[in-house]
MMTF fields as JSON, N, C-alpha, C and O atoms, coordinates in Angstrom:
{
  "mmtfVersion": "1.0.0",
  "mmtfProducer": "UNKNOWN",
  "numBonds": 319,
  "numAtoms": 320,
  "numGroups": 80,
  "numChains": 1,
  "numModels": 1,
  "chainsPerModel": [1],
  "groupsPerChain": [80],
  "chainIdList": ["A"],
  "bondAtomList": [4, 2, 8, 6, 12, 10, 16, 14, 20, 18, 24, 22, 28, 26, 32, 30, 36, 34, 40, 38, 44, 42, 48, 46, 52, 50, 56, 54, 60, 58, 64, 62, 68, 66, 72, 70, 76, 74, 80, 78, 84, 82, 88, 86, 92, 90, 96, 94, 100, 98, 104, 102, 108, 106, 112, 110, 116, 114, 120, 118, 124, 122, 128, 126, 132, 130, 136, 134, 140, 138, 144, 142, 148, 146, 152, 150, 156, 154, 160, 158, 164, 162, 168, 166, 172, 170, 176, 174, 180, 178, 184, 182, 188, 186, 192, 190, 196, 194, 200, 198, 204, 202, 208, 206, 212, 210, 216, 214, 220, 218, 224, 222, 228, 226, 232, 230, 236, 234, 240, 238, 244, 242, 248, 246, 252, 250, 256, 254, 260, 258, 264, 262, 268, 266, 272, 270, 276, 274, 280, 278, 284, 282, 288, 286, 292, 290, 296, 294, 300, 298, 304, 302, 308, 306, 312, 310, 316, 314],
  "bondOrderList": [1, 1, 1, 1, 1, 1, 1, 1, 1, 1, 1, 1, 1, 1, 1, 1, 1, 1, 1, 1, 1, 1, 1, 1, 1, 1, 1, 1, 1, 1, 1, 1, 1, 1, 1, 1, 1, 1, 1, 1, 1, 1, 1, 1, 1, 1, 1, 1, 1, 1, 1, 1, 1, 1, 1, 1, 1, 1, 1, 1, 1, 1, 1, 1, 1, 1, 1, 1, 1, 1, 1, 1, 1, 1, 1, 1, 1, 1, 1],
  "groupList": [{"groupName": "UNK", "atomNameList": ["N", "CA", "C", "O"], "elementList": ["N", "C", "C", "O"], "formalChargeList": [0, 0, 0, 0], "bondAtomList": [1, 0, 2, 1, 3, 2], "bondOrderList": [1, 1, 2], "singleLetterCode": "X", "chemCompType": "L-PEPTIDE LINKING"}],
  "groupTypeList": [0, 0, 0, 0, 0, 0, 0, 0, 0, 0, 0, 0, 0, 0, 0, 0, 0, 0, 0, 0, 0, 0, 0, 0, 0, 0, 0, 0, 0, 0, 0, 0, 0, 0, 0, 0, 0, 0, 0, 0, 0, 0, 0, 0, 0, 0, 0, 0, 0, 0, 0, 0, 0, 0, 0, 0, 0, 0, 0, 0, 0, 0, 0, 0, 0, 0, 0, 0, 0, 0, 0, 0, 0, 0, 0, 0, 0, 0, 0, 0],
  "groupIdList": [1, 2, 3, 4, 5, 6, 7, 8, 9, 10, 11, 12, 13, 14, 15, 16, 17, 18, 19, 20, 21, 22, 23, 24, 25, 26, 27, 28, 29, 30, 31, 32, 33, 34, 35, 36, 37, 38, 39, 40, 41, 42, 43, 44, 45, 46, 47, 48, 49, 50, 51, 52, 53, 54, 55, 56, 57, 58, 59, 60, 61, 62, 63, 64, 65, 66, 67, 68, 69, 70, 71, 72, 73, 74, 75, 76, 77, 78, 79, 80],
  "secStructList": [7, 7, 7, 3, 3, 3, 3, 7, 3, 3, 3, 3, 7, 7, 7, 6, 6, 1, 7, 7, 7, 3, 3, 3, 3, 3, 7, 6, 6, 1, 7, 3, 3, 3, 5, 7, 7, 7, 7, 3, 3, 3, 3, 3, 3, 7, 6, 6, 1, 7, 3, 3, 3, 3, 3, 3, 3, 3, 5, 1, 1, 1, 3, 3, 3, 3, 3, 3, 3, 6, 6, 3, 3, 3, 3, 3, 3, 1, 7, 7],
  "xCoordList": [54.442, 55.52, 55.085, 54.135, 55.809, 55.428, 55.862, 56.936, 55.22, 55.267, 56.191, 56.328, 56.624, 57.051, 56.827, 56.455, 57.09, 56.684, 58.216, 58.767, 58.849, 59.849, 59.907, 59.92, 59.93, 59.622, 61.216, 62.349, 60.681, 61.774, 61.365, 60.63, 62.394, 62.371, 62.056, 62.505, 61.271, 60.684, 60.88, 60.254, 61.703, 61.725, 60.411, 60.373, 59.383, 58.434, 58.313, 59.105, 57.044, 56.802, 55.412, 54.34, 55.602, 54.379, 53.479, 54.092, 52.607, 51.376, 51.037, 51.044, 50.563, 49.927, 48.449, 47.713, 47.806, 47.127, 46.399, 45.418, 47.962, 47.457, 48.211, 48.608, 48.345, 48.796, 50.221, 51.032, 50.587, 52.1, 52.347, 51.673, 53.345, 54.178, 55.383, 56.261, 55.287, 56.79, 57.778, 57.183, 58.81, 59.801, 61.142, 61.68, 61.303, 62.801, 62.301, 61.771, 62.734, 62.615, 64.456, 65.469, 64.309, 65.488, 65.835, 64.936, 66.902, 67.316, 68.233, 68.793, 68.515, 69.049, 70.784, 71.584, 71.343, 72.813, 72.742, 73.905, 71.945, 72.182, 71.798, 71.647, 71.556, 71.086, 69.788, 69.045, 69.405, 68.203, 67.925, 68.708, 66.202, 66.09, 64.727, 63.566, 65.076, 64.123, 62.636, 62.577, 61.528, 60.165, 59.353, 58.393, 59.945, 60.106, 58.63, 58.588, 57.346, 56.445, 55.531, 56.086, 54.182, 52.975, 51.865, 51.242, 51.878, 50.786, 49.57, 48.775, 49.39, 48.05, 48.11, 49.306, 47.299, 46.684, 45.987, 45.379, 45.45, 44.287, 44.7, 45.853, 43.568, 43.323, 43.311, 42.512, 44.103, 44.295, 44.926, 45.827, 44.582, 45.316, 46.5, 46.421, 47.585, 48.732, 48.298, 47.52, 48.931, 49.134, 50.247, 50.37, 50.831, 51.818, 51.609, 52.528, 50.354, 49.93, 49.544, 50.037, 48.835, 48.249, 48.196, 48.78, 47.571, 46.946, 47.099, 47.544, 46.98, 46.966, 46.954, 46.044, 47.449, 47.43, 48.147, 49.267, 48.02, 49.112, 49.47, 48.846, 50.427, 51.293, 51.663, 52.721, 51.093, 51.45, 52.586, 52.207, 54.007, 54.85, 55.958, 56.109, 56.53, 57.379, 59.163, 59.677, 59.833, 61.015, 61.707, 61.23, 63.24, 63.919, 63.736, 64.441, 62.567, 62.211, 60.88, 59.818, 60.975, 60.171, 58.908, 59.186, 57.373, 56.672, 56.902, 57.568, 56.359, 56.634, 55.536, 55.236, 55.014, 53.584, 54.131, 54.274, 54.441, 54.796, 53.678, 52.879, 53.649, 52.512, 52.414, 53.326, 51.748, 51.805, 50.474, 49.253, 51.363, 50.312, 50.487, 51.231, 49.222, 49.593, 50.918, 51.18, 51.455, 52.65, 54.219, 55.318, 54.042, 54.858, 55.198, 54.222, 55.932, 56.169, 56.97, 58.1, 56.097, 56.766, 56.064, 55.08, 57.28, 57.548, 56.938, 56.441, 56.945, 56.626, 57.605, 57.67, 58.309, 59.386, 59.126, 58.229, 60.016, 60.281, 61.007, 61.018, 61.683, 63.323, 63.116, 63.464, 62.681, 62.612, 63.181, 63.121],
  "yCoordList": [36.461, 36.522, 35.798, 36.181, 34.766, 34.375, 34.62, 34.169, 35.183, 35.828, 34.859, 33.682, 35.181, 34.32, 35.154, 36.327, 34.437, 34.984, 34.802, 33.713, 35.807, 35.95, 36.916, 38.11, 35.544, 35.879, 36.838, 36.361, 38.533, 38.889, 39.034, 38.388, 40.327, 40.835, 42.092, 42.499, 43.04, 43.77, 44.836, 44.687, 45.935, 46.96, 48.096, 48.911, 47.837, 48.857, 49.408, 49.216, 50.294, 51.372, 50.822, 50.442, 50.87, 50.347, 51.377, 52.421, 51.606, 52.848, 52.397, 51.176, 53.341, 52.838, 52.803, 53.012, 52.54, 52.582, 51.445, 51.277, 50.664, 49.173, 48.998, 47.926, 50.632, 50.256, 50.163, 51.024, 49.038, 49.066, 49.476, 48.986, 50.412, 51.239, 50.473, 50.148, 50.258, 49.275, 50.564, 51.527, 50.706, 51.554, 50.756, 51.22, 49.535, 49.214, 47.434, 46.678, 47.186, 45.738, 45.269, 45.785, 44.239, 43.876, 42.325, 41.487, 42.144, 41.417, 40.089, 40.607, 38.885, 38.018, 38.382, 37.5, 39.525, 39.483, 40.479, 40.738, 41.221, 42.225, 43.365, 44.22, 43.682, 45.138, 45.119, 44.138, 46.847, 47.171, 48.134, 48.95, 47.888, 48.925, 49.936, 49.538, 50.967, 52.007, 52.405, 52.809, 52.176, 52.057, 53.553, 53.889, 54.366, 55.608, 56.189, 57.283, 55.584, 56.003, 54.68, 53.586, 54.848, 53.592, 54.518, 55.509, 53.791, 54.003, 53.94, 54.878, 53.035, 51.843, 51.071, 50.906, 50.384, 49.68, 48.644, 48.937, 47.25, 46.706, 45.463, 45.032, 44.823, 42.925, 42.734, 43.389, 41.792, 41.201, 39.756, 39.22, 39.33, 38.098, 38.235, 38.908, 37.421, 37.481, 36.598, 35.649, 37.142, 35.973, 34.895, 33.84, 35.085, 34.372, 33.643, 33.444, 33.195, 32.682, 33.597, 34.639, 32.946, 33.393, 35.025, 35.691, 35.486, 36.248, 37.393, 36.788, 38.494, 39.198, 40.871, 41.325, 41.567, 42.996, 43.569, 43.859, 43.87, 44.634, 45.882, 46.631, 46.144, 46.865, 47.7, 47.306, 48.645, 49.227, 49.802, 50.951, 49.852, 51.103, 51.447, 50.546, 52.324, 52.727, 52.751, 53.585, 51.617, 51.092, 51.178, 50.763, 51.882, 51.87, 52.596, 52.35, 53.562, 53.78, 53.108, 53.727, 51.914, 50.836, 50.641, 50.538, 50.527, 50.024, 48.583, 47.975, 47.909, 46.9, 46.605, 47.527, 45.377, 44.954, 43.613, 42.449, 44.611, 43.92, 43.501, 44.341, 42.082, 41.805, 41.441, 40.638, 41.623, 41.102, 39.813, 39.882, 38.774, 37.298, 36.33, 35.565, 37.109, 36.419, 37.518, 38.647, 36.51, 37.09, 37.059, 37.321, 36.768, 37.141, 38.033, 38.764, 38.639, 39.219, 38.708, 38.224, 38.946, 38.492, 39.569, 40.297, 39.276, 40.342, 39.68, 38.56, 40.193, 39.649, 39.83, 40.952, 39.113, 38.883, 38.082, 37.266, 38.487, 37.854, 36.621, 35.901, 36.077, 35.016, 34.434, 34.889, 33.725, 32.427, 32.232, 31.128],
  "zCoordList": [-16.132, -15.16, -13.885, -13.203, -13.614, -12.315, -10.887, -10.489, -10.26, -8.66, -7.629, -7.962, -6.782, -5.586, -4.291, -4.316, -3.141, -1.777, -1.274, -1.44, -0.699, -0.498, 1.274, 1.572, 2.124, 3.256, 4.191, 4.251, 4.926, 4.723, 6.792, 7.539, 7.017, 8.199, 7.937, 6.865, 8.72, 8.966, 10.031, 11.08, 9.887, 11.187, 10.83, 9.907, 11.889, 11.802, 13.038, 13.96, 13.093, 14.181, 14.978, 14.507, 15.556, 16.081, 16.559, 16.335, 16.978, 17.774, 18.611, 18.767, 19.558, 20.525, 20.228, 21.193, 18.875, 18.706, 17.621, 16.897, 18.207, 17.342, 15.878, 15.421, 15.086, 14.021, 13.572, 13.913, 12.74, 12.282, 10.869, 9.963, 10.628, 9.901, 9.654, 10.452, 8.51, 8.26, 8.013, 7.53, 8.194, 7.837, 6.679, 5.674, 7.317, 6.563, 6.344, 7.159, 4.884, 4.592, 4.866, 4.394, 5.703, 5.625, 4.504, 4.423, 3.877, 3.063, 3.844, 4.811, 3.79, 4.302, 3.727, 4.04, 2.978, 2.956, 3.865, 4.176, 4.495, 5.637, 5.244, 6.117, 3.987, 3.24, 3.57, 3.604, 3.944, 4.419, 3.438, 2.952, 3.081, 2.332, 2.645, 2.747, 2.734, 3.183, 2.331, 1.17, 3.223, 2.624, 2.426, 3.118, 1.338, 1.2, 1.402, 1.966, 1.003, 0.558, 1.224, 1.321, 1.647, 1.727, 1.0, 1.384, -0.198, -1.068, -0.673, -0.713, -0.341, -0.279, 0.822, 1.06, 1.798, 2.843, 2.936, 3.966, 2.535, 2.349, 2.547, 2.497, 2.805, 3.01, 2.097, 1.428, 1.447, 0.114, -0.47, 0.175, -1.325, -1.368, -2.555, -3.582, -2.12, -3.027, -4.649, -4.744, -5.58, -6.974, -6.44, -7.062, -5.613, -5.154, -3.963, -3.169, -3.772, -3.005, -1.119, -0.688, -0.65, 0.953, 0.956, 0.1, 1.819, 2.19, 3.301, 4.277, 3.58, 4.454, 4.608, 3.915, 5.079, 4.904, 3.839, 4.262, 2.64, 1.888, 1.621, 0.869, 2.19, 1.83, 0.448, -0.043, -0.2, -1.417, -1.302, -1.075, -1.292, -0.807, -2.007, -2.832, -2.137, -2.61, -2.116, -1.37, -2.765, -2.036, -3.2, -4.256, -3.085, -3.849, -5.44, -6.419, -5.37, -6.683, -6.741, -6.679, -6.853, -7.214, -6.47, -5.275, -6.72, -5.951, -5.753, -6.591, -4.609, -4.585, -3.328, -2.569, -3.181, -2.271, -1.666, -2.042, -0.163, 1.063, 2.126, 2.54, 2.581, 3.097, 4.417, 4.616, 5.475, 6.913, 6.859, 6.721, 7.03, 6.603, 8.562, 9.174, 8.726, 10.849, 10.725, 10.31, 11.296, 12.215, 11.216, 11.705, 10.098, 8.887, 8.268, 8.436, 7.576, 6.638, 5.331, 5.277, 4.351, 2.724, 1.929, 2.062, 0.798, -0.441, -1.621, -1.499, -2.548, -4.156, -5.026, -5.529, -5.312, -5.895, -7.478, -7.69, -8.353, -9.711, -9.446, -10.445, -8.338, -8.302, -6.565, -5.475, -6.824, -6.186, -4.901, -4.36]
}
């Protein structure tokens, strides 16, 4: 199966302690979807290319590994 990077928007929480908490992935038709669960935490590199903090979380049912790459955010997607 081949991976894609599917760069989204991001409403998180920020701390005053430096760390960010993603709460909601937003979608480019306007649907937001709520990041029920964060599994997992870690520096990692994508199959789908570049690199950065990932995100293990539980969205929609579904796990799914959302990534903060710099000042980005992208998804791993099946569709292009």
């Amino acid at each position: 199966m081949q991976v894609y990077k599917r760069y989204v928007d991001v409403i998180l929480r920020h701390h005053k302690n430096g760390e960010v908490q993603p709460l909601y992935v937003c979608w480019d038709d306007g649907l937001n979807y709520k990041i029920e669960k964060i599994i997992g935490k870690a520096r990692r590199a994508s199959p789908a290319g570049g690199c950065g903090i990932r995100f293990a979380c539980m969205i929609h049912g579904q796990q799914r590994n959302l990534y903060l790459e710099k000042d980005k955010w992208f998804i791993e997607t099946c569709k292009p």
